[in-house]
C-alpha positions in Angstrom: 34.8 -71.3 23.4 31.5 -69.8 24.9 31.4 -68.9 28.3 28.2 -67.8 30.3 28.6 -65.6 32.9 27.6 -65.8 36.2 27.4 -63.8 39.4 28.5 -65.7 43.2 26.7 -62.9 45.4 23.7 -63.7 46.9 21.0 -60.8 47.4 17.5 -62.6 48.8 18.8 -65.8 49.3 19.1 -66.1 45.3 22.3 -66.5 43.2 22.3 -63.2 40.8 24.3 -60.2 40.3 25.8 -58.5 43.2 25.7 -54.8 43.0 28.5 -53.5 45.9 27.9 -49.9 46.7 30.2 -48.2 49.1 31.1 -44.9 49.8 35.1 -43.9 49.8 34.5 -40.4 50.6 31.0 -37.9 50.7 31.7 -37.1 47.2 32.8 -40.6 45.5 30.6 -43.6 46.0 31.8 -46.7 44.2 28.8 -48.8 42.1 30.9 -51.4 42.1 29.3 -54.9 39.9 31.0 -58.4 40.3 31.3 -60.7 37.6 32.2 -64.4 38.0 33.1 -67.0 35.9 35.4 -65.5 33.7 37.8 -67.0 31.2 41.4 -66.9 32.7 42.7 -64.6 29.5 40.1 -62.0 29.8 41.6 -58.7 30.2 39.9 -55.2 31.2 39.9 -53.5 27.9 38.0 -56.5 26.5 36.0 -56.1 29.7 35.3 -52.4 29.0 34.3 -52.6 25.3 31.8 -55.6 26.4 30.7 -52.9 28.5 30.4 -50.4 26.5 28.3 -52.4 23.8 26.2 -53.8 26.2 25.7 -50.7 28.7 26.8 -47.3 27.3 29.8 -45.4 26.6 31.8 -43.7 29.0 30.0 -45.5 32.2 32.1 -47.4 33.2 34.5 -45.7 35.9 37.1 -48.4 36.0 37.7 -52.0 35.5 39.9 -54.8 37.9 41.0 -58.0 36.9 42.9 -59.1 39.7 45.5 -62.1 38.4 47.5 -64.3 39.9 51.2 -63.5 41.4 53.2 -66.5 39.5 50.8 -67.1 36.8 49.9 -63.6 35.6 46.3 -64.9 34.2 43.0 -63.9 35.5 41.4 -65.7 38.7 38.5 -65.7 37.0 36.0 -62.7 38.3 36.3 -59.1 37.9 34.8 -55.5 39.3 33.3 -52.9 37.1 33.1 -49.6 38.9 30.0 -47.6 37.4 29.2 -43.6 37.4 25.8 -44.4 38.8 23.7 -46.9 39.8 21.4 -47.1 36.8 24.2 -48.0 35.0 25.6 -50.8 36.9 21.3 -51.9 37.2 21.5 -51.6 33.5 25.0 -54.0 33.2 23.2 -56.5 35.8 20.6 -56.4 33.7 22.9 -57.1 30.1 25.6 -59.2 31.5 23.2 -62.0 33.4 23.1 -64.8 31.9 26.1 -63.6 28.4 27.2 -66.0 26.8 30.9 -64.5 25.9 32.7 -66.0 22.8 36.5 -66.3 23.9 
């Protein structure tokens, strides 16, 4: 099964990749990247080594999956936390448009 991956945030009035930056305290800012339309059985570590094939190693500050309460599958999206901006640029940049083989 191929899936292509696609991003729900709109920046500009355009459907692409949302970069989220906040800031949790002065010394830890999150780069925070959503990615939609996700198979149901993804998990983070396959999330992660994507990542890390596509991006770099050791960028990747931490990966969510939420899934749901009964079913315990995926809803479908995730967050990638990055170290640094560049790097979630960079995994805009990679993951726009993937075509993942499940």
């Amino acid at each position: 099964v191929q899936l292509d991956f696609r991003c729900v945030g709109v920046t500009n009035s355009r459907h692409t990749w949302q970069i989220y930056q906040s800031t949790k305290s002065q010394t830890e800012s999150k780069n925070l990247v959503f990615i939609g339309n996700l198979p149901f059985t993804i998990t983070e570590n396959d999330l992660l080594s994507l990542s890390e094939s596509k991006v770099g190693k050791n960028l990747v500050r931490s990966v969510l999956v939420p899934v749901g309460k009964k079913s315990k599958k995926g809803l479908g999206y995730a967050f990638l936390d990055y170290k640094n901006r560049e790097a979630a640029n960079k995994a805009v940049e990679a993951f726009d448009g993937l075509m993942y083989n499940e």
